[in-house]
N, C-alpha and C positions, 0 to 999 in steps of 0.2 A: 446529571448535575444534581449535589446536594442529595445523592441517594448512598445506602450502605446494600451492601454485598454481605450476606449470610452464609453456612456451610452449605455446600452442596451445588451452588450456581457455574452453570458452565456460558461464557460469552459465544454465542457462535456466526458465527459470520455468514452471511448470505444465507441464511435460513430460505429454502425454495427456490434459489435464487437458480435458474435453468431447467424446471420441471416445466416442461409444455411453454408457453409461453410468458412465463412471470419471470419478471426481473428486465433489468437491460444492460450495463456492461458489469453485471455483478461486483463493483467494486463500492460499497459503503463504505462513510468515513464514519469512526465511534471516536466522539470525543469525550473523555473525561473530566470533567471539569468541578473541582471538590468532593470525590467521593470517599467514602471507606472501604476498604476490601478486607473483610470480615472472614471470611471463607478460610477456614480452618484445616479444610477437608483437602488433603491431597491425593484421596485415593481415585480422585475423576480430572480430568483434566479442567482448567482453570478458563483455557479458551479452544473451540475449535474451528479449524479452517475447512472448506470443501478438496472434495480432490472427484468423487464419483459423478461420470459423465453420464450422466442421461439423456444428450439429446442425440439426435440420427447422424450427427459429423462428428468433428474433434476440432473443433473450433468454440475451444471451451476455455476458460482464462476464470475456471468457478470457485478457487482460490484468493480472489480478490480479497479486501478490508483492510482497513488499517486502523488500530488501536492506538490511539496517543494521547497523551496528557492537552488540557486546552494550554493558549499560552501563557497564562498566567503564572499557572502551577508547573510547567514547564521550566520556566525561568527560573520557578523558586529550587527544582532539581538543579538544572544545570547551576546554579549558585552557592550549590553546594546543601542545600538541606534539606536534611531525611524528612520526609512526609508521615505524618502515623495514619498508619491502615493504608501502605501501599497499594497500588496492585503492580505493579514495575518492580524487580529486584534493585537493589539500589543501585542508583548515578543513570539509570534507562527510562524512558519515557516515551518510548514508541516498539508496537511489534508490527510486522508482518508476516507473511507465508513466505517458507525459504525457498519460494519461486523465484524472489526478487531479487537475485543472486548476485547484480552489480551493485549493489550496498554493500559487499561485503568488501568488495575492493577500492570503497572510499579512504583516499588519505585521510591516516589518523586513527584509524580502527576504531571508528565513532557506531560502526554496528557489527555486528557477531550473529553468530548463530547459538542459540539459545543452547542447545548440547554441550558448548562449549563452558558452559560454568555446573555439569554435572549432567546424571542422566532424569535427576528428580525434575529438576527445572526444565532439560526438553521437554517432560511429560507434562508437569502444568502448561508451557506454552505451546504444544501443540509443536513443537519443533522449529517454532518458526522463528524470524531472526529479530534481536532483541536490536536497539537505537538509542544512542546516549541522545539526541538530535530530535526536533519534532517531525515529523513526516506528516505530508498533507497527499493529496489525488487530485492527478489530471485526465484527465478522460478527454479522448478521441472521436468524437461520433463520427460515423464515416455511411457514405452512401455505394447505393451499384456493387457492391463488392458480394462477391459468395464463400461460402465453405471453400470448395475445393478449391479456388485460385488466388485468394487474398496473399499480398503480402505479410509478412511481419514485419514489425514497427523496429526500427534500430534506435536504441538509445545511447546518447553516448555522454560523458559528461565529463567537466575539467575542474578541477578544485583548484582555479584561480578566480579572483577578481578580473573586472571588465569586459562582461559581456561575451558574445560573443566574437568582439575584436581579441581576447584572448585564448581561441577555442585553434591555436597553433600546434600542430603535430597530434603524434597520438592522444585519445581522450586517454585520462586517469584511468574510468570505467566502461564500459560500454555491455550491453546485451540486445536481445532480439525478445522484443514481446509477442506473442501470441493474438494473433485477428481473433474477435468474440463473438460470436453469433447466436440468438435466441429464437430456438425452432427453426424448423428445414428450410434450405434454398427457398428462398421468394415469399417466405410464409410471411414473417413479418419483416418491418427495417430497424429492428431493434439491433446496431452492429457496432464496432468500432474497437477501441485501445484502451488501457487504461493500466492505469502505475503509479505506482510514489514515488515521490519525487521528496527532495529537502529544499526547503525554503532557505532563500537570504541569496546575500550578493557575494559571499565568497567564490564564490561556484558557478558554472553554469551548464546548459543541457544544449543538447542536439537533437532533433528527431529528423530523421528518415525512413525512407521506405528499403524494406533489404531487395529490392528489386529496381530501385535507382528510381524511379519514376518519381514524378511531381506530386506532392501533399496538392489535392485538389483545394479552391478556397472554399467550395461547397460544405466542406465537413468543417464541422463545428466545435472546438476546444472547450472546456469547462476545468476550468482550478480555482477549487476550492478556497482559496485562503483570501482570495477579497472575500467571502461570508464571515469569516472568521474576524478578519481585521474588525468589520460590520458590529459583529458580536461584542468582541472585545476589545475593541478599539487600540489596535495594535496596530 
């Protein structure tokens, strides 16, 4: 907030985030809220994402973050006006990691893959997929569960209004996220799901387990955007 970006800053995401036991479902929110992006220099990348697994399974989701404008400055993009000292090419105001690969088959082509407007711009953003739209994070904390046997998490989503009383036939989008675990079976219970998701009531989501089983009520949900409304009173 109210800070500028100089040459040479790289944003990176999850810094440590799955080395021995630091971290827990590696997914931080960065929001941006009145900054400048100054940063001249495009011989380094602009933002990085994780990808290298360090721990003793592969139940690693260490690509997590998500970059977005707050809603303020948001609104003032999607309404049409260019920001001075972006950090978003223009009309975007959210990235993530192109893990997130059911964003790209949201009606309306409101996210992309950052490659797609050149090879300069994959390289500042890390590859990852660029969002006309704000993107917030829901995280999953989940219990009892291990490396080797966890489900993936199915998401699935409709780009209608009404709730789920509108969630008829096939979703629009849908994917399988990845169980996330920090340090070996048993060591700690740092575990669970975690995604962006797009805010509003046009739309709505689905979660399941890709192994049909019940979402226990034990595990614990967290989205983000009641802080935010809190924040910004949106």
């Amino acid at each position: 907030e109210n800070t500028t970006f100089g040459d040479g800053v790289t944003l990176e995401a999850n810094h440590h985030c799955g080395i021995g036991h630091t971290g827990v479902l590696c997914m931080p929110q960065y929001i941006l809220h009145n900054i400048q992006w100054r940063n001249t220099d495009r011989s380094h990348k602009w933002v990085q994402f994780q990808y290298l697994n360090k721990q003793p399974h592969n139940a690693n989701q260490l690509h997590g973050g998500v970059f977005t404008l707050s809603p303020p400055d948001a609104l003032r993009v999607q309404s049409g006006e260019i920001l001075d000292d972006a950090f978003f090419p223009m009309d975007f105001v959210s990235l993530v990691s192109s893990e997130f690969s059911y964003l790209l088959l949201v009606p309306g082509n409101i996210c992309i893959l950052s490659s797609s407007l050149g090879n300069a711009i994959a390289f500042l953003y890390d590859n990852g997929i660029l969002c006309k739209v704000p993107l917030r994070v829901l995280k999953i904390y989940t219990r009892g569960l291990s490396s080797l046997t966890a489900p993936s998490m199915r998401v699935e989503m409709w780009a209608k209004e009404g709730g789920v009383t509108s969630q008829i036939g096939s979703s629009d989008t849908s994917q399988l996220i990845g169980f996330h675990q920090i340090g070996a079976d048993y060591e700690t219970i740092k575990q669970g799901y975690s995604l962006p998701v797009i805010p509003g009531i046009t739309h709505s989501y689905k979660l399941s387990l890709s192994n049909d089983a019940e979402i226990p009520n034990s595990w614990v949900i967290e989205y983000s955007d009641w802080l935010l409304g809190n924040r910004f009173d949106t």
